[in-house]
C-alpha positions in Angstrom: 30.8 -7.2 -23.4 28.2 -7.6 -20.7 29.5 -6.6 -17.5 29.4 -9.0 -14.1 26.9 -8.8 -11.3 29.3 -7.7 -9.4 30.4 -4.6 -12.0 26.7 -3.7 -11.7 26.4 -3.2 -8.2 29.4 -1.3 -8.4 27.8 0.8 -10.8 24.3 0.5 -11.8 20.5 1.4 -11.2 17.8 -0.8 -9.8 14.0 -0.3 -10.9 12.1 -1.2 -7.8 8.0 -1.5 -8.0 7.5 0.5 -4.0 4.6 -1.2 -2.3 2.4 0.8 -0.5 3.3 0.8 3.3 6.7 1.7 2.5 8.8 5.1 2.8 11.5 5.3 -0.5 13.9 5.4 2.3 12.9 1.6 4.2 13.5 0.7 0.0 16.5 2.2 -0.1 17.6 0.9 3.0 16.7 -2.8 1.9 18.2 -2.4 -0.5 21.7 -1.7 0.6 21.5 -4.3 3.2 20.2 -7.1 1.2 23.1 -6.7 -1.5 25.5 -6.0 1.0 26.4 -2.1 -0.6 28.0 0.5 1.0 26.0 3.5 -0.5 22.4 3.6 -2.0 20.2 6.4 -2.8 17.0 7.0 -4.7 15.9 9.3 -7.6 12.8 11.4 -5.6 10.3 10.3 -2.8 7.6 8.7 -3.4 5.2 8.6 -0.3 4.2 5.8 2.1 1.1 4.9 0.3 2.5 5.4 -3.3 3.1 2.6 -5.5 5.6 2.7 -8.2 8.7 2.8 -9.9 11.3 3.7 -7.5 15.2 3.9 -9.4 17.8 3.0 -6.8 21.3 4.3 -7.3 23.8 1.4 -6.6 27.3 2.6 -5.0 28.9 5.0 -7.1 26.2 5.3 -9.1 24.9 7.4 -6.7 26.7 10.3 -7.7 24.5 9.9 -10.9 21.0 11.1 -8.1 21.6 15.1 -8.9 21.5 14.6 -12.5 18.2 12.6 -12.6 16.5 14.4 -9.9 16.6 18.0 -12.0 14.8 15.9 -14.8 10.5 15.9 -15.7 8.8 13.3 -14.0 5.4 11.2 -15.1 3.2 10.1 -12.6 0.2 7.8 -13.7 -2.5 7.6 -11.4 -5.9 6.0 -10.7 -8.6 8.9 -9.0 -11.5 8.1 -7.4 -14.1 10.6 -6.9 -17.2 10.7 -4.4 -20.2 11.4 -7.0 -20.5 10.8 -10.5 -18.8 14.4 -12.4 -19.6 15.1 -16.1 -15.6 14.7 -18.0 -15.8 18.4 -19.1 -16.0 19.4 -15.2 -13.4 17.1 -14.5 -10.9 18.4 -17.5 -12.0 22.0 -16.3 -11.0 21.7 -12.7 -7.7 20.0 -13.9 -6.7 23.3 -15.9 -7.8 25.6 -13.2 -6.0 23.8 -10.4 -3.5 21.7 -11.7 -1.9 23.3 -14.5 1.2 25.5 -14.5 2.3 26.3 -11.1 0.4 25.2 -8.0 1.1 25.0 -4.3 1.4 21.2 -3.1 1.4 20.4 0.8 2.9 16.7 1.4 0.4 14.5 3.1 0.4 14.3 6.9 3.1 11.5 7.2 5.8 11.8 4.7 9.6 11.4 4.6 9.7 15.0 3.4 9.1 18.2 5.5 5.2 19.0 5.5 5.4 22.7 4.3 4.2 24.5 1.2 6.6 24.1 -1.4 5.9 25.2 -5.1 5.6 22.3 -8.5 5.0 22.8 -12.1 2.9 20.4 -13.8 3.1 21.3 -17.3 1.2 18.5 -18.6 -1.8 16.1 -17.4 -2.8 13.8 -19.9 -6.5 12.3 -19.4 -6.5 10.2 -22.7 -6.7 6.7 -20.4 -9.5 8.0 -18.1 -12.2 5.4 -17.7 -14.9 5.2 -15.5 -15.0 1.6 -14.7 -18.4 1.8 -12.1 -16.5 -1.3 -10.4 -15.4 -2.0 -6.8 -12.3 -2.4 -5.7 -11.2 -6.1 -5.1 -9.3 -6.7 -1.9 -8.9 -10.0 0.4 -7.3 -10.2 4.0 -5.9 -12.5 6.2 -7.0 -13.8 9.2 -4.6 -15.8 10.7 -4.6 -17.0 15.0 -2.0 -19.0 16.8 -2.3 -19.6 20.1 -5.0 -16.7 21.3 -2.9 -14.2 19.3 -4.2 -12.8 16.1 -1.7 -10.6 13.1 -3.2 -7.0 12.7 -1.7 -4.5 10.6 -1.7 -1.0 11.4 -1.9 1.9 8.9 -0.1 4.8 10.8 0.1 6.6 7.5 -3.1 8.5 8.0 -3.4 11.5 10.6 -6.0 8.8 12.8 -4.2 5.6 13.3 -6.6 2.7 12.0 -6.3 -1.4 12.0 -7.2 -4.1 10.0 -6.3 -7.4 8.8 -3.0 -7.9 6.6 -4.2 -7.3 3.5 -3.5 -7.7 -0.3 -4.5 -7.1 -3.8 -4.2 -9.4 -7.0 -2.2 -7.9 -9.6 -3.2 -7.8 -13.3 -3.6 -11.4 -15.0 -1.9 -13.3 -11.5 -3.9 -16.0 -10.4 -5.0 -16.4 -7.3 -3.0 -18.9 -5.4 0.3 -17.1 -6.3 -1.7 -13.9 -5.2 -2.3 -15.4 -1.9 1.2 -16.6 -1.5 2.5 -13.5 -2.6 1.0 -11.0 -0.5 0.8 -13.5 2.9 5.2 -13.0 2.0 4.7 -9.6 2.1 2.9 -9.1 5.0 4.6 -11.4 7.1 8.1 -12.8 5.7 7.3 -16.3 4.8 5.8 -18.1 2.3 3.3 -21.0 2.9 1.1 -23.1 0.5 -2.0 -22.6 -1.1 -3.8 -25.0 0.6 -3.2 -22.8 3.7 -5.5 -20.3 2.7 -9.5 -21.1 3.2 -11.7 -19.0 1.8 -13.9 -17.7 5.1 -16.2 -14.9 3.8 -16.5 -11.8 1.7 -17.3 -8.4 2.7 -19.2 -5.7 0.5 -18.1 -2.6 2.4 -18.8 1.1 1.7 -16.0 3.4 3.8 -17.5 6.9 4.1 -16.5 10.2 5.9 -18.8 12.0 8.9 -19.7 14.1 5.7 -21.1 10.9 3.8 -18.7 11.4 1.2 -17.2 8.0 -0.1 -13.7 7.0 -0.1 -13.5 3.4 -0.8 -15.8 0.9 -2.2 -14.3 -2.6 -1.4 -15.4 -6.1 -2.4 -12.9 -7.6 0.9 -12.4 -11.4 1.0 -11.0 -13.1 4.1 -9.3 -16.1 4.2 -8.3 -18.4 7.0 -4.9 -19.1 6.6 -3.1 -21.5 8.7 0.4 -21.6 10.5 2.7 -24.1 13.1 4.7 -23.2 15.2 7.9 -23.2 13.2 6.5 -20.7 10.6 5.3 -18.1 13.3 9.4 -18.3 14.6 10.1 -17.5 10.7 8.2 -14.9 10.3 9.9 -11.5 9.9 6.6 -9.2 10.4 6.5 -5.7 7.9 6.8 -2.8 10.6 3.2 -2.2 10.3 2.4 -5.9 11.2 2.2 -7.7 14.8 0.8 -10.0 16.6 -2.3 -9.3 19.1 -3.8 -10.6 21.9 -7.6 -10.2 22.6 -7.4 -7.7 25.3 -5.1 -6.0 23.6 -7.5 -6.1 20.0 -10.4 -4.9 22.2 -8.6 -1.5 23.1 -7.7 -0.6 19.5 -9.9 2.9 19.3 -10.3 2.6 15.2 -11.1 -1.1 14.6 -12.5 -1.5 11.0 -15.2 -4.0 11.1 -13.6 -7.2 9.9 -11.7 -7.1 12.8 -15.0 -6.9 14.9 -16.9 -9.3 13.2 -14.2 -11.7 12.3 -12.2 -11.6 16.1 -14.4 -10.1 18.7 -17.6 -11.3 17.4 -16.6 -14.9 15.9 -19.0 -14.2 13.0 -18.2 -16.4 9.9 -21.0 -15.4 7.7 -20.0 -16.3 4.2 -21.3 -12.7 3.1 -22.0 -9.7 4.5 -22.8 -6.0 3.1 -22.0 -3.0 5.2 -21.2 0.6 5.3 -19.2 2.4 8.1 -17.7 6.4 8.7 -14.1 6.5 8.8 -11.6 9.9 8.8 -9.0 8.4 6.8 -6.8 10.9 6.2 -3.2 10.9 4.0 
């Protein structure tokens, strides 16, 4: 006998895919309001800028979190590195470092207390390794009402930086919905494709002050359009706000869209850049 929606939610688990920009806490949290529960709790933290699956306890079920929390868990995880590395060196430096019992500090910002605390990896399976030598594919959103522009802020990092919102397509989505999509994710509302014009693509190279590379991007902006209605509907992510110029200009770690796109008003279909950031998790 299947049991009602209602028996679930007494009583059940919910698989959630975490975005990136989100603590397992703000999901746990949404949770419980948006289904109107009295208890929710999740089954280990995942950080900020971790995407993944994310089991939520539902009311009593959450008597259930000791029980999975003692289990194994399996991570899959893309790496990228800042040179090209023979295989061998790679598998090498996995046994030597992360076998067996290691160390593991959390990253700067984390819902978990940053101290040394001690993990045991006792498997790390490189069977679905593949160099693919491609960029990463990217597009942002530039979007002005009235002399005010949305920038998203990435307080993740140990330096605060800003940029536009920002998405990525997922496997096999087209486009539009991708658009749609991430737009609703940034900002709370949905609007049509047709809102979205395509303004110009940026090749850009992020690199630290020791010229090692951390992201390769292929970043397409669109112009996306909004009246005055949608801007009242909006419910901005945290990380999300409205700015004015003068406020724009004294942002200390502006990436270049921001520059080229606001300050500058240069709408070159395509530009190729490289620039030094400190990102740091």
């Amino acid at each position: 006998m299947e049991k009602t929606i209602q028996e679930l939610l007494e009583f059940g688990i919910i698989n959630v895919d975490k975005p990136a920009g989100m603590t397992s806490f703000d999901v746990v949290d949404e949770i419980r309001k948006t289904f109107n529960l009295r208890k929710t709790s999740h089954f280990g933290t995942l950080d900020p800028m971790v995407t993944g699956v994310l089991p939520i306890a539902l009311n009593r079920s959450c008597k259930l979190t000791g029980f999975f929390i003692s289990h194994d868990k399996e991570y899959v995880g893309e790496m990228k590195i800042h040179e090209d590395i023979e295989l061998e060196k790679i598998k090498e430096m996995i046994k030597e470092k992360f076998l067996g019992k290691i160390i593991q500090l959390p990253p700067v910002k984390s819902r978990v207390k940053r101290q040394e605390r001690e993990r045991e990896i006792m498997k790390f399976d490189l069977s679905l390794l593949e160099d693919t030598g491609f960029k990463s594919f990217l597009f942002g959103f530039l979007c002005e009402y009235e002399d005010e522009y949305l920038i998203k802020s990435h307080p993740q990092a140990e330096s605060d930086f800003f940029n536009l919102p920002s998405g990525q397509p997922r496997l096999g989505e087209p486009m539009n919905e991708a658009l749609v999509r991430s737009f609703n994710d940034n900002v709370g509302i949905k609007v049509k494709p047709a809102n979205f014009k395509f303004l110009s693509l940026h090749i850009k190279t992020i690199k630290t002050s020791k010229s090692e590379t951390m992201f390769d991007d292929a970043f397409v902006i669109y112009k996306t359009t909004i009246n005055k209605e949608q801007k009242n509907n909006m419910k901005l992510h945290k990380q999300v706000s409205w700015m004015s110029l003068d406020k724009i200009k004294k942002l200390n770690n502006r990436w270049p869209e921001i520059n080229d796109l606001i300050l500058s008003e240069d709408t070159n279909p395509y530009k190729a850049y490289e620039f030094t950031s400190d990102y740091i998790l």
